[in-house]
N, C-alpha and C positions, 0 to 999 in steps of 0.2 A: 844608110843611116839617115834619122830625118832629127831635125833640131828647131825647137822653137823659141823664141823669149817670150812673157808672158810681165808686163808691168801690172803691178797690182796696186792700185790706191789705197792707203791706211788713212784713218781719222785718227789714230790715236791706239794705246794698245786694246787689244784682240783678238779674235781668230777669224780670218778672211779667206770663206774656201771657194777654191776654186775647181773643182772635181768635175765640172760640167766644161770648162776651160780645156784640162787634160783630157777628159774622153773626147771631146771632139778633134784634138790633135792624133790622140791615138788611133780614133777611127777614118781619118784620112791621111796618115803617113804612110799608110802600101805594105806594114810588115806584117802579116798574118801572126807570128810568134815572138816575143821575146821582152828582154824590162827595158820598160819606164825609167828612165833616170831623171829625178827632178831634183835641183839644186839650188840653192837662194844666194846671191850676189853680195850677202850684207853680212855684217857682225854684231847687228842688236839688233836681229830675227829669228826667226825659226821656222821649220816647217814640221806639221805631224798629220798623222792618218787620225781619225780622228771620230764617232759617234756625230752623225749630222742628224738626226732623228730630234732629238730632246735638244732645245737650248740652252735647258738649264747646267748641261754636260759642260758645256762653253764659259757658262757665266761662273761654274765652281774649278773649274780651270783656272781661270782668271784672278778670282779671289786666292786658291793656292798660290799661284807664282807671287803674287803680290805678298803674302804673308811670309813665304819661303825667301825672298830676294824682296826687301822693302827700300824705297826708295833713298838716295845718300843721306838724304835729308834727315832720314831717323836716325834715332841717338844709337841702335844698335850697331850702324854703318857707318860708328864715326872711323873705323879704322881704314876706310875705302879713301884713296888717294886720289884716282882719277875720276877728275868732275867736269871736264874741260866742255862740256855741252850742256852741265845742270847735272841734278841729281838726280834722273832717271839714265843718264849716259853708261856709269859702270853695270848698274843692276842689271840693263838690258843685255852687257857681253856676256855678265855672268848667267843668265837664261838661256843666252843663243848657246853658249858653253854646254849649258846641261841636255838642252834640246838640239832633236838635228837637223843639221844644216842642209844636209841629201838625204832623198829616200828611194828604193830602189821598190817597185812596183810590177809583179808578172801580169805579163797581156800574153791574150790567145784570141783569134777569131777577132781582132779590132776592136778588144774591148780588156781593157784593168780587169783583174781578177781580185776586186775589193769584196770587202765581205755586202752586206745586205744592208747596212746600218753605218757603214765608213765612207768618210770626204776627205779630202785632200785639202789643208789649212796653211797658211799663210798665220804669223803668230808674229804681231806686230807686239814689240817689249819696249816703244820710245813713247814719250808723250805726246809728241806731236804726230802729223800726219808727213805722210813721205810716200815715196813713189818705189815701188821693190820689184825688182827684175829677179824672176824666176825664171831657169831654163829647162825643158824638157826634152830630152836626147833618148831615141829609140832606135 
């Protein structure tokens, strides 16, 4: 088994991929066959496979969640309780809630079996910037 941590720097939310990160882990851990396990350390993140090609895939991502989960601040969110870090704090558990936390990735030959047009994201849901440990276990 091989295991890595991966810290990834956020400015703020977004999607922060790191697919060049895991393939070069995958391509030197020694296993010719088997998954990817990547997993994110936090509870107002996320992680998705994800169209890296077109940015703009990213930027209507973005706008979704924001409209779907709007910050406490809005009067739709008055029924939200927990504020205790501002009002981006609940919105983003409730994100990392919807999205996943692990994803599970087939490798063959030292190399992710991603499609032609997918990256591996990091999905920053706080306003501030933070530091997120990601691990990848093969």
């Amino acid at each position: 088994m091989a295991l890595r941590r991966l810290t990834i720097e956020t400015g703020g939310p977004g999607l922060y991929e790191f697919t060049e990160k895991a393939a070069d882990f995958v391509a030197h851990a020694g296993i010719e066959e088997g998954v990817l396990t990547v997993f994110v350390r936090h509870t107002s993140c996320s992680l998705l496979i994800q169209e890296n090609a077109d940015p703009s895939v990213q930027v209507d991502l973005q706008s979704f969640f924001r409209r779907l989960v709007p910050p406490a601040s809005d009067p739709s969110m008055n029924y939200i309780i927990h504020r205790d870090e501002g009002p981006d704090d609940m919105p983003a558990h409730i994100k990392a809630a919807l999205l996943p936390v692990s994803l599970g990735i087939p490798c063959s030959n030292g190399r992710m079996l991603l499609g032609t047009w997918q990256g591996l994201y990091l999905v920053e849901h706080r306003d501030r910037p933070h530091r997120r440990e990601v691990v990848l276990c093969l």
